[in-house]
C-alpha positions in Angstrom: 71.5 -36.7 -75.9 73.1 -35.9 -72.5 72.3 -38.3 -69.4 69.1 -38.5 -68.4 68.2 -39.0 -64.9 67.3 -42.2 -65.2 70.8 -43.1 -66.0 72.0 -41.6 -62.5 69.4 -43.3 -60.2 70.7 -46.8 -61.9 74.1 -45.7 -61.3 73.3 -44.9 -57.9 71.1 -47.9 -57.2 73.6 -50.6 -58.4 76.4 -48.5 -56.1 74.0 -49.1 -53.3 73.4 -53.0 -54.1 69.7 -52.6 -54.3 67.3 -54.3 -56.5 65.0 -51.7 -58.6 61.7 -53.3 -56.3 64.2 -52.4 -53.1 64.4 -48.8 -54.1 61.0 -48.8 -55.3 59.8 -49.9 -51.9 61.7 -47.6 -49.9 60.3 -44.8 -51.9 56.4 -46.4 -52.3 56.0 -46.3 -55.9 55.4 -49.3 -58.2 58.0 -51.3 -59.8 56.9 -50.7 -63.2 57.4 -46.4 -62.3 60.6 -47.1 -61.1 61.7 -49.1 -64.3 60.0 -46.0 -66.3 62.1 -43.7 -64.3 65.1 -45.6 -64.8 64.3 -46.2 -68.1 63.5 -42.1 -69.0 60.4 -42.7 -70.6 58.6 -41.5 -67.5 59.5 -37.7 -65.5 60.3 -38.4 -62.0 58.3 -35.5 -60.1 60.2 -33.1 -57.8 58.8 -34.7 -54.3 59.9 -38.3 -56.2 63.0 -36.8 -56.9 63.6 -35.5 -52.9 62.5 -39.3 -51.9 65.4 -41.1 -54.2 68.3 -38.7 -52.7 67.3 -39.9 -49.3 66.5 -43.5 -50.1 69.9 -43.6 -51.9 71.6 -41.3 -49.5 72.9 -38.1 -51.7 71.8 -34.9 -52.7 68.9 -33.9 -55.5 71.9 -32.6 -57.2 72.9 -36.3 -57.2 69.8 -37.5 -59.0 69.1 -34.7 -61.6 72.4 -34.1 -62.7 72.9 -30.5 -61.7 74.9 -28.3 -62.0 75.0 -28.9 -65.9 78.5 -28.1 -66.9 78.5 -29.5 -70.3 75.3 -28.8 -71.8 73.7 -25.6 -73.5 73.9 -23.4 -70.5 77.8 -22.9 -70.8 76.9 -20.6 -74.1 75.7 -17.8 -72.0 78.9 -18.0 -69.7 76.5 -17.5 -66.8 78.7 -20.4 -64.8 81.2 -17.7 -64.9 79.5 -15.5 -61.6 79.9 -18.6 -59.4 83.0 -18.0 -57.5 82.7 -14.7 -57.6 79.3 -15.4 -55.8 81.6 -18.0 -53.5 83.8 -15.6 -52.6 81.4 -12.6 -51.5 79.5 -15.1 -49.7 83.2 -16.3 -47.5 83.5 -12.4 -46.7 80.3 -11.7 -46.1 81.2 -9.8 -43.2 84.6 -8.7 -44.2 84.1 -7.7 -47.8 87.4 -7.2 -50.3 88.3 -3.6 -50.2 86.4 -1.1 -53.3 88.7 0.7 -55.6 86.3 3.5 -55.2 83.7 4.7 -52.5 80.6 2.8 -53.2 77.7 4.6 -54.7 75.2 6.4 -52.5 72.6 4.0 -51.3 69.9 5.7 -53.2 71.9 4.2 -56.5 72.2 1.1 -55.1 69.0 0.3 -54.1 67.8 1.4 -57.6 69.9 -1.1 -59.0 68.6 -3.9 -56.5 65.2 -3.4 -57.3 65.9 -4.1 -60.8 67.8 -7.2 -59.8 65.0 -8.3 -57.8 62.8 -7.6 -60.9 65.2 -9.7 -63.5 64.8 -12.8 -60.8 61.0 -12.8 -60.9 61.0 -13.2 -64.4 63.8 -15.8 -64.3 66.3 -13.8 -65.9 69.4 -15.0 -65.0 71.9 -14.0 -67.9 71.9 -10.3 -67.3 70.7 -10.5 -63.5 74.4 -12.7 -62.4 77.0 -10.4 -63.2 75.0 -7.4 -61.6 75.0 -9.4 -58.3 79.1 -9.9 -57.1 79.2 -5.9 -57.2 76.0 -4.9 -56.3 76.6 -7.1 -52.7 80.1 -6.3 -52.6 78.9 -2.5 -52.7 75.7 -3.2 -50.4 77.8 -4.7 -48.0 80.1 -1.6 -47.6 77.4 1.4 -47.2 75.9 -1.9 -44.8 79.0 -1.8 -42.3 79.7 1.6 -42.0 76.0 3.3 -42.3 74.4 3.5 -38.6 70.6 4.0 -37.8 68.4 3.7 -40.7 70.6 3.8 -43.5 72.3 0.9 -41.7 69.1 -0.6 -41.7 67.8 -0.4 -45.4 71.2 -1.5 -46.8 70.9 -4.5 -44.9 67.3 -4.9 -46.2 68.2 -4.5 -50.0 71.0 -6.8 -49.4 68.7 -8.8 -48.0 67.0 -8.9 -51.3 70.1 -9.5 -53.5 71.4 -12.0 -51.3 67.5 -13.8 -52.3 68.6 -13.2 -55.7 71.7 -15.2 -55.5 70.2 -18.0 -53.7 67.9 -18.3 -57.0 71.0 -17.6 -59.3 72.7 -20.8 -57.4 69.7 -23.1 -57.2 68.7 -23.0 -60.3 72.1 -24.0 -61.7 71.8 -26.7 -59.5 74.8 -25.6 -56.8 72.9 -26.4 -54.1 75.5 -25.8 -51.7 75.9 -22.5 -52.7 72.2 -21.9 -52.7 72.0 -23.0 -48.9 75.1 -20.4 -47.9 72.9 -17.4 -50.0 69.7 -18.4 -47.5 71.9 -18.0 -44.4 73.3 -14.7 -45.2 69.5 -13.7 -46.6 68.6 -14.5 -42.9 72.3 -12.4 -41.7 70.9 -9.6 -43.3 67.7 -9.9 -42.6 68.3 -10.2 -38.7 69.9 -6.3 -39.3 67.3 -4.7 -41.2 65.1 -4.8 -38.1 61.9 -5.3 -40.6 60.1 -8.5 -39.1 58.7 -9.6 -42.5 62.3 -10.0 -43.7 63.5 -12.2 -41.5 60.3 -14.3 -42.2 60.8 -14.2 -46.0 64.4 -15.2 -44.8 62.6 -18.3 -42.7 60.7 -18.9 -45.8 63.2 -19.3 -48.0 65.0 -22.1 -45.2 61.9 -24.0 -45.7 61.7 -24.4 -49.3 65.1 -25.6 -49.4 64.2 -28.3 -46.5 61.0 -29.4 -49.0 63.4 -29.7 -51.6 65.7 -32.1 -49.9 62.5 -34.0 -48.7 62.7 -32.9 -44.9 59.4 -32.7 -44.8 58.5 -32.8 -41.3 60.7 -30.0 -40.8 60.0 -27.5 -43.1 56.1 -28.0 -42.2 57.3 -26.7 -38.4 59.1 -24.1 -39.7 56.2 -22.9 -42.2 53.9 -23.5 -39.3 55.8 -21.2 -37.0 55.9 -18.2 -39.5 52.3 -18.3 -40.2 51.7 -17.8 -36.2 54.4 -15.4 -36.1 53.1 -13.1 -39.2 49.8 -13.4 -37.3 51.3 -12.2 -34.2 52.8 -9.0 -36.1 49.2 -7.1 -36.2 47.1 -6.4 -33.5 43.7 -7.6 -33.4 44.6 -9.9 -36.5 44.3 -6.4 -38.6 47.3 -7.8 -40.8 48.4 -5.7 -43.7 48.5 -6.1 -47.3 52.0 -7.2 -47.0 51.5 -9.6 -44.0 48.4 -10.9 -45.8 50.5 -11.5 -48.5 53.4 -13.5 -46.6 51.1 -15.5 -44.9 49.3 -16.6 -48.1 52.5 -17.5 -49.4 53.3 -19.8 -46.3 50.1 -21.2 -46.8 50.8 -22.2 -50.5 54.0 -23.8 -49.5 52.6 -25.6 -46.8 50.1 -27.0 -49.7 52.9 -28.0 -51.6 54.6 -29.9 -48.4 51.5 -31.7 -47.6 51.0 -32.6 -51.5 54.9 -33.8 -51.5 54.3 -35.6 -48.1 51.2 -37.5 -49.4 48.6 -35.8 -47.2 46.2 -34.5 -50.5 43.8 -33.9 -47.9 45.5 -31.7 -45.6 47.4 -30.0 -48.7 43.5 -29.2 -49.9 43.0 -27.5 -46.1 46.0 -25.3 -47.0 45.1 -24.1 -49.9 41.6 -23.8 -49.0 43.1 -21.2 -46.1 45.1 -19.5 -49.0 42.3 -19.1 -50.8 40.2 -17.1 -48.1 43.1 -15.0 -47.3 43.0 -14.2 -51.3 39.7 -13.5 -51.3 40.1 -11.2 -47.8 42.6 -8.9 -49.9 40.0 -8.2 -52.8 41.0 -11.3 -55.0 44.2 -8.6 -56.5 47.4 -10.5 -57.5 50.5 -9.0 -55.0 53.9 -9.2 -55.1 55.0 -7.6 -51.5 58.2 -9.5 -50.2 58.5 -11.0 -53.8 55.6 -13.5 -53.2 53.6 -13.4 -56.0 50.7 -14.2 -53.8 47.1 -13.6 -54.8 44.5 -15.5 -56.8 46.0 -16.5 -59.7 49.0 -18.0 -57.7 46.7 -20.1 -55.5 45.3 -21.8 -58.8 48.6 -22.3 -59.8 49.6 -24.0 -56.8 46.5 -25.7 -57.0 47.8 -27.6 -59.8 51.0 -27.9 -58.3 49.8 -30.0 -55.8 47.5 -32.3 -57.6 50.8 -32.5 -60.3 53.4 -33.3 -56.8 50.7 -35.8 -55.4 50.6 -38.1 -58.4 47.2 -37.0 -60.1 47.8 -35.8 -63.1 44.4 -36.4 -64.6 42.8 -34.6 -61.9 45.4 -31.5 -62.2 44.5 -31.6 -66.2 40.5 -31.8 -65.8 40.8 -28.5 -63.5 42.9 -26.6 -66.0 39.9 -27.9 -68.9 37.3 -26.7 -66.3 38.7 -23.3 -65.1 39.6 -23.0 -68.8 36.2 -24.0 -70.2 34.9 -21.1 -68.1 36.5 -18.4 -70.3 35.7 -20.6 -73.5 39.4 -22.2 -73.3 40.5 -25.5 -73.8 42.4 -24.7 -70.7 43.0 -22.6 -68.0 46.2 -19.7 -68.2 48.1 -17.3 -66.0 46.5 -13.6 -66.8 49.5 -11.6 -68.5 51.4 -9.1 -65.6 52.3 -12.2 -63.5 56.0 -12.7 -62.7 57.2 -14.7 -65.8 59.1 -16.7 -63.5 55.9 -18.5 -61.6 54.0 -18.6 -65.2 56.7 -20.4 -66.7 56.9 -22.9 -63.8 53.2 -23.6 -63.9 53.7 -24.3 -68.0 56.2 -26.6 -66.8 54.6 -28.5 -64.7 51.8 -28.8 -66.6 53.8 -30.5 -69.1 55.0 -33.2 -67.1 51.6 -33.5 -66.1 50.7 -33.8 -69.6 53.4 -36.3 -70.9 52.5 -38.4 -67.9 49.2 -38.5 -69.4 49.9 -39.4 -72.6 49.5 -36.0 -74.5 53.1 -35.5 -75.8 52.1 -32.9 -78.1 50.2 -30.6 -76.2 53.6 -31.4 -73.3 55.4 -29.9 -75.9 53.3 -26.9 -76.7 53.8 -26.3 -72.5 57.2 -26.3 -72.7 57.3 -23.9 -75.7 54.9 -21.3 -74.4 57.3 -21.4 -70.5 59.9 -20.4 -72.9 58.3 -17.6 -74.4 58.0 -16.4 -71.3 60.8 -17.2 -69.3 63.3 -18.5 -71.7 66.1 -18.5 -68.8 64.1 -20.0 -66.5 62.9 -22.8 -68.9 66.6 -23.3 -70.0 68.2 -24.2 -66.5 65.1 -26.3 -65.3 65.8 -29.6 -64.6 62.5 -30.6 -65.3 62.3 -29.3 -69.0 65.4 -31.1 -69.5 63.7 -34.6 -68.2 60.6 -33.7 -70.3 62.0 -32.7 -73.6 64.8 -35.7 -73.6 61.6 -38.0 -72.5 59.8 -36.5 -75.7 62.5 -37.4 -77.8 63.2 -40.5 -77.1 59.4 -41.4 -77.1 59.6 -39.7 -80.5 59.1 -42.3 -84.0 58.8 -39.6 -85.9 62.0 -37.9 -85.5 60.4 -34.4 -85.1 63.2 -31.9 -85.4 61.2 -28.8 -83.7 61.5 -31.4 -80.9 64.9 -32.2 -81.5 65.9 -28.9 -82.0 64.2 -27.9 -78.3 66.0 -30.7 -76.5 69.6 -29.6 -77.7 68.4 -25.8 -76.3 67.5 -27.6 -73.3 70.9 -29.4 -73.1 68.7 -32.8 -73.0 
């Protein structure tokens, strides 16, 4: 077993020359969570996670661990892309010179689309070594195009510069992941498309929730939704702007669930939820948002699972499940694997928090089916699955066996 998590906040705590009820008070959780947290027998949840960098002043990447360097993700050499990735991003705007003319943008954009593709299903292993060329190629046609070829290559880099920012983050270089978002918003700013450069806005926000600057990205969130309103006259907003702007709204849910306002966090997802219903209840994926009804229930979840009530977030899955004659509620098949696989996730946390380690492991079994990449590199299925096994008398080597995948 690799470190847990709980091994680095005790590491970090004793540097710091606080007490465990110190750091537990400057983060308001109980004592007896903190020891659990330090102790691994309990997951620490994202928003707790955002709350100890602060308190302890360093990065998430500080806390979980990331990036993982010696665990199972070094067998699918997918750490090799990263300086490639480094080095793209320095010369963003004055790329290394092709060997060749790049390929027509037609080709290009083709290829994009897939990339964009492989990231909503959280496959990482073939989508990184597409990306250094693929931008490297984009950025050319980019620089030397004028009109409105200028402008779509900068959208579809755009796109793959999104792509790298999820590459990065979710091999925990955080660093990296913040450079991607600023040339997602460079790009964006030349593809003269207005819904870009809010997904590009967007993206800035979720990376503010993640380092608990919560206050902050609830302005900027706050700010797009009035701006996507402004786009359409009469408030006659597209499918695509309806789209975005559910999206915001489901973030916004998650900030106010992270930010211990479960009531306002209900309001926003309450909003979502008309604007579902308003585009005919159809799951979307304009803008890569995977907005729609079944992703408002997911975030649903999300946001009883962030604000600390795990029974709660459990009794609505039995309920919406019990509906369809289910134990529990499930993302319809067609959904980007990606989002399924983090709602498996999380309910697994949920469910170990509750007691229920076998059906937390059944969770993280089914996110793999579907996303095994994405499951992989999480830092939560690591902290789960290591949890498992240590809670584990009965030396269960399926369990065993998943944690060493997971590099736990």
């Amino acid at each position: 077993m690799t470190r847990h998590i709980g091994h680095n906040i005790t590491e970090l705590r004793k540097v710091r020359k606080l007490s465990v009820r110190q750091l537990a008070t400057r983060i308001n959780v109980s004592v007896s969570s903190m020891e659990k947290y330090e102790r691994g027998t309990r997951t620490v949840p994202p928003g707790v996670i955002a709350q100890l960098a602060s308190a302890l002043a360093v990065g998430p990447e500080r806390i979980t661990g990331q990036p993982y360097l010696n665990g199972a993700e070094t067998d699918e050499q997918i750490q090799a892309v990263i300086p490639d990735l480094r080095r793209i991003m320095i010369t963003y705007d004055n790329p290394d010179a092709l060997p060749s003319a790049p390929r027509p943008l037609a080709e290009l954009a083709a290829e994009a689309r897939s990339v964009a593709r492989m990231r909503q299903d959280g496959r990482y292993v073939p989508m990184g070594p597409l990306l250094p060329g693929l931008l490297t190629e984009l950025t050319h046609v980019a620089l030397s195009a004028r009109g409105a070829e200028e402008q779509r290559a900068y959208w579809w880099l755009a796109r793959c510069y999104r792509a790298s920012n999820s590459l990065a983050h979710k091999l925990g270089y955080h660093d990296l992941s913040m450079t991607a978002i600023e040339r997602v918003q460079w790009a964006a700013d030349r593809s003269a498309d207005p819904l870009m450069q809010v997904t590009a806005a967007y993206l800035k926000a979720g990376a503010m929730l993640r380092v608990g600057s919560f206050p902050s990205a609830r302005r900027v969130l706050e700010g797009l939704e009035t701006e996507v309103s402004r786009l359409a006259p009469e408030e006659s907003l597209s499918d695509q702007q309806l789209a975005v702007q559910g999206a915001i709204l489901l973030k916004l849910a998650v900030v106010e669930a992270r930010d211990g306002r479960p009531e306002r966090a209900a309001e926003r997802l309450a909003d979502a939820r008309a604007v579902a219903l308003f585009m005919g209840e159809r799951d979307s994926e304009h803008y890569e948002m995977s907005f729609g009804p079944t992703n408002v229930r997911i975030h649903e979840i999300a946001a009883l699972i962030d604000g600390g009530d795990t029974e709660q977030a459990l009794a609505r899955l039995a309920e919406w499940g019990g509906e369809r004659g289910h134990d529990e509620w499930q993302p319809p098949r067609g959904i980007a694997a990606e989002r399924a696989s983090h709602h498996h996730i999380d309910v697994a946390s949920a469910q170990l928090a509750e007691g229920d380690r076998a059906r937390s492991f059944a969770s993280l079994r089914q996110a793999r089916t579907i996303s095994p990449n994405h499951t992989r590199f999480h830092p939560t299925v690591r902290s789960v699955s290591g949890t498992l096994v240590r809670l584990d008398r009965s030396r269960d080597e399926e369990l065993a066996a998943f944690a060493r995948w997971a590099g736990a």
